[in-house]
VMD Tcl script that draws the C-alpha trace (Angstrom):
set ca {
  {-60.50 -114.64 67.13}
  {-62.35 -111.87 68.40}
  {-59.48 -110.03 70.01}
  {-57.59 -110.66 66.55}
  {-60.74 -108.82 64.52}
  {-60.95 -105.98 67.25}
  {-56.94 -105.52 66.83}
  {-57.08 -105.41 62.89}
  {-59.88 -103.13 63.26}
  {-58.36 -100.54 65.27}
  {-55.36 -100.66 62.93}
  {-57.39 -99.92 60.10}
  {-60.13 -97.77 61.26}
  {-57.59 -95.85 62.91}
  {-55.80 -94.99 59.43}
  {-58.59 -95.05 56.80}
  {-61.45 -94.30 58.82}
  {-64.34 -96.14 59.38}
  {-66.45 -95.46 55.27}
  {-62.38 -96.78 53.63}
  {-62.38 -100.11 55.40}
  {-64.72 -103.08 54.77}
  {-65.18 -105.93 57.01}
  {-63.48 -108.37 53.84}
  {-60.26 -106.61 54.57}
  {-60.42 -106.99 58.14}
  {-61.61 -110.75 57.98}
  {-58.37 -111.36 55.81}
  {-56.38 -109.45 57.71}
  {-56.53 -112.20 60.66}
  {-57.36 -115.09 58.00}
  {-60.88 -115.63 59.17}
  {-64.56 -115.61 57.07}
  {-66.35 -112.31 56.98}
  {-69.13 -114.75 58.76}
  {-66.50 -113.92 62.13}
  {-67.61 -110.57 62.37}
  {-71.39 -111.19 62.11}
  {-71.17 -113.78 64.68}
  {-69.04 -112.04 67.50}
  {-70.02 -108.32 66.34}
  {-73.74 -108.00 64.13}
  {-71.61 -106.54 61.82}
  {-69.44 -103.71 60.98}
  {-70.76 -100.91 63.24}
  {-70.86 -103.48 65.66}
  {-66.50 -103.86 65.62}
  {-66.08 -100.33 64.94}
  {-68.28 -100.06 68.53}
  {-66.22 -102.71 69.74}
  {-62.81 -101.53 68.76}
  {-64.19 -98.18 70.55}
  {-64.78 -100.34 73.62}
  {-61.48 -101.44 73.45}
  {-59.43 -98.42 73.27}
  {-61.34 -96.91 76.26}
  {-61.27 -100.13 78.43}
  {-57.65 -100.36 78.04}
  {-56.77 -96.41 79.09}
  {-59.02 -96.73 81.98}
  {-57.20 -100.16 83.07}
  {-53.74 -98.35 81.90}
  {-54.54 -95.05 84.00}
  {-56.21 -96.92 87.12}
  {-59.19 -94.75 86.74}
  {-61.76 -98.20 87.46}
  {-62.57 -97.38 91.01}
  {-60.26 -94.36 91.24}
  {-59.11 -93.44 95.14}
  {-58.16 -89.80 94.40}
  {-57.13 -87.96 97.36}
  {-59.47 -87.34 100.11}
  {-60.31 -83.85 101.75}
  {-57.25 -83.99 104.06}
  {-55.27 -84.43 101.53}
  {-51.93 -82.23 101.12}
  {-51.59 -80.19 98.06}
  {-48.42 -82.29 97.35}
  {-50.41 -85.38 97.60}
  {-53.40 -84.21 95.53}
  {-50.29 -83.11 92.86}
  {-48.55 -86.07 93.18}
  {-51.95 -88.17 92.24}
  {-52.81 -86.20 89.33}
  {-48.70 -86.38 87.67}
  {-48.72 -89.92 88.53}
  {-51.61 -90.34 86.36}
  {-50.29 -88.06 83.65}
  {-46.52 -89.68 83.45}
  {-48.61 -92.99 83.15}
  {-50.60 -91.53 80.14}
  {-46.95 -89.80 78.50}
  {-45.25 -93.41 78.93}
  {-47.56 -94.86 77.25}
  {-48.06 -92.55 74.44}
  {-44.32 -92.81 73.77}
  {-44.66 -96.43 73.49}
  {-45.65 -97.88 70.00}
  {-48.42 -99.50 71.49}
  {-50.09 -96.80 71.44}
  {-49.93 -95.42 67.31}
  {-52.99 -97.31 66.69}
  {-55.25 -96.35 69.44}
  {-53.99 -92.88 68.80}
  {-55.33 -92.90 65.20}
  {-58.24 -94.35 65.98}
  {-59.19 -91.51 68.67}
  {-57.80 -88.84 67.07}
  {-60.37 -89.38 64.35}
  {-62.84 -89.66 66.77}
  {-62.07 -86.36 68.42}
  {-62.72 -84.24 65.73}
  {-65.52 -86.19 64.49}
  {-67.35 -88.51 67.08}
  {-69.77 -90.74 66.36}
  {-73.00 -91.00 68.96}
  {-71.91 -94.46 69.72}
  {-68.42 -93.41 70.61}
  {-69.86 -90.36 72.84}
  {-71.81 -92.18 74.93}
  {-68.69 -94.59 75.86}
  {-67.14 -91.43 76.31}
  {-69.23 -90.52 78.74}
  {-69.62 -93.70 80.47}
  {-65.57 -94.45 80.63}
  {-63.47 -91.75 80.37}
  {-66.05 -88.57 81.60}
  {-66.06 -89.80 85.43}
  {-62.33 -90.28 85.78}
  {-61.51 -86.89 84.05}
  {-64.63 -85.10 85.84}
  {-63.09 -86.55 89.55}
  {-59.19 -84.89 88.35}
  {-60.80 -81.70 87.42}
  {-62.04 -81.75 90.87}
  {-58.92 -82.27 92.53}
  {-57.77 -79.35 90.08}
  {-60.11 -76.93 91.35}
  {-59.34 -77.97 94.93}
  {-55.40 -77.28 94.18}
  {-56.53 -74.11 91.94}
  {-59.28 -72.29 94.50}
  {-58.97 -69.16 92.14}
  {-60.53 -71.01 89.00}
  {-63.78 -71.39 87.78}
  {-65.26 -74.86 87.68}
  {-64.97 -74.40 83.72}
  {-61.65 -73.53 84.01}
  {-60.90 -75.89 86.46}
  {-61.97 -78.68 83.46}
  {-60.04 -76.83 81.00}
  {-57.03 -77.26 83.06}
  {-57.38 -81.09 83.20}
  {-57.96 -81.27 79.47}
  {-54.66 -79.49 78.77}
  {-52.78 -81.57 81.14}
  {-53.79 -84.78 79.56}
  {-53.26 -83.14 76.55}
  {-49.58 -82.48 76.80}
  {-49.37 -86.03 77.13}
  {-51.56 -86.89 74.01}
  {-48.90 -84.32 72.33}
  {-46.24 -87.40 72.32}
  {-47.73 -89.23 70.29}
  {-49.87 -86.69 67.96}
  {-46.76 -84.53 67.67}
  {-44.52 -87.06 66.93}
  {-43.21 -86.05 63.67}
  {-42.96 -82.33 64.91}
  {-41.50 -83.77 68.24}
  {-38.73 -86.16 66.20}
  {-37.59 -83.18 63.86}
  {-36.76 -80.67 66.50}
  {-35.22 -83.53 68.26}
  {-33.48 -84.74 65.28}
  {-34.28 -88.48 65.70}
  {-36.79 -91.09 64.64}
  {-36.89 -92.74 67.87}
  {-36.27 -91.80 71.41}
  {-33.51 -93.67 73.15}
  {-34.69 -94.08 77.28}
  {-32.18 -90.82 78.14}
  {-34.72 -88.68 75.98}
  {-37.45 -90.39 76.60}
  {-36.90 -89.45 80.64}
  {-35.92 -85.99 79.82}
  {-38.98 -85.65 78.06}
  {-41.22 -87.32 81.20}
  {-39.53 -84.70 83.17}
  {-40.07 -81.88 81.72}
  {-43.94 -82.89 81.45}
  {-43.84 -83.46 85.30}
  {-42.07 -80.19 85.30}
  {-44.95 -77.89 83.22}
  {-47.99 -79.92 84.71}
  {-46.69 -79.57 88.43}
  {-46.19 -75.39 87.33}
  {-49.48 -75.38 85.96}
  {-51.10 -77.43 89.33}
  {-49.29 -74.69 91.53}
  {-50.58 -71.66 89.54}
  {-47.43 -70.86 88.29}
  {-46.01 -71.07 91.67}
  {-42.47 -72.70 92.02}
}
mol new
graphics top color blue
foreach p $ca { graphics top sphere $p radius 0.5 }
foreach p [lrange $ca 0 end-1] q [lrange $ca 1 end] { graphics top cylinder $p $q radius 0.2 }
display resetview
């Protein structure tokens, strides 16, 4: 029942925001008493903190960032590349997937707004594994600043996040709802394409 509360959560956080959505409409949501949430979550700041949890847990399982082996100092330049498009392609896949609409909304609100709660996971989830790439950037980029090193690992992963925030811009230039898998590659290719231009400085 918990997972089923988190799950309805997300889904309805993500498109209402957290002040729209009471916990009655979640509890029916997964036909269970509003008692559920106080027992498994205090409350509702306490699912809205969970759902958070959620969302961040399942990128960092997704992207393989718990205990992250990123190339060493004798790495290659095509190895260190190869690690950080690997990483990216698994982020684009996934925001093509429907699986990921809901986290999407959820985050996206939390982006432009974040609540203290959902900064500090943040920081404890997601900073590390993004701090470690922007490393590997600035190894692969010697002429950047270590602030531009970061800003260059932001816009990577952001041309991924563009899949799935874009959509609707992405499925009228395309001229289709939905992707079928030969569009789908093309567009995983031409992301490996820019960030693998961007990693070499422009660089063929």
């Amino acid at each position: 029942m918990r997972q089923k509360l988190i799950n309805a959560a997300i889904e309805r956080f993500g498109k209402r925001g957290f002040d729209a959505v009471g916990t009655r409409e979640i509890a029916a949501a997964v036909d269970t008493p509003m008692s559920s949430i106080t027992y498994h979550f205090g409350g509702k700041e306490g699912l809205y903190h969970a759902a958070a949890e959620h969302i961040f847990d399942h990128l960092r399982d997704l992207l393989g960032m718990e205990g992250i082996d990123l190339p060493g100092a004798d790495a290659s330049p095509q190895e260190r590349t190869d690690a950080i498009c690997a990483m990216i392609r698994t982020a684009a896949e996934f925001m093509l997937s429907e699986r990921s609409a809901p986290f999407a909304l959820f985050i996206g609100r939390e982006q432009q707004d974040p609540s203290p709660e959902v900064r500090k996971l943040m920081q404890v989830k997601i900073m590390p594994m993004i701090e470690g790439l922007a490393g590997q950037v600035a190894i692969l980029r010697p002429e950047l600043s270590e602030e531009e090193a970061k800003a260059v690992t932001v816009f990577l992963f952001g041309m991924a996040i563009t899949l799935r925030h874009s959509r609707a811009s992405l499925s009228l230039l395309m001229q289709s709802e939905s992707f079928d898998a030969a569009t789908r590659a093309m567009l995983l290719e031409q992301l490996d394409q820019s960030a693998r231009a961007i990693l070499g400085g422009g660089q063929p």
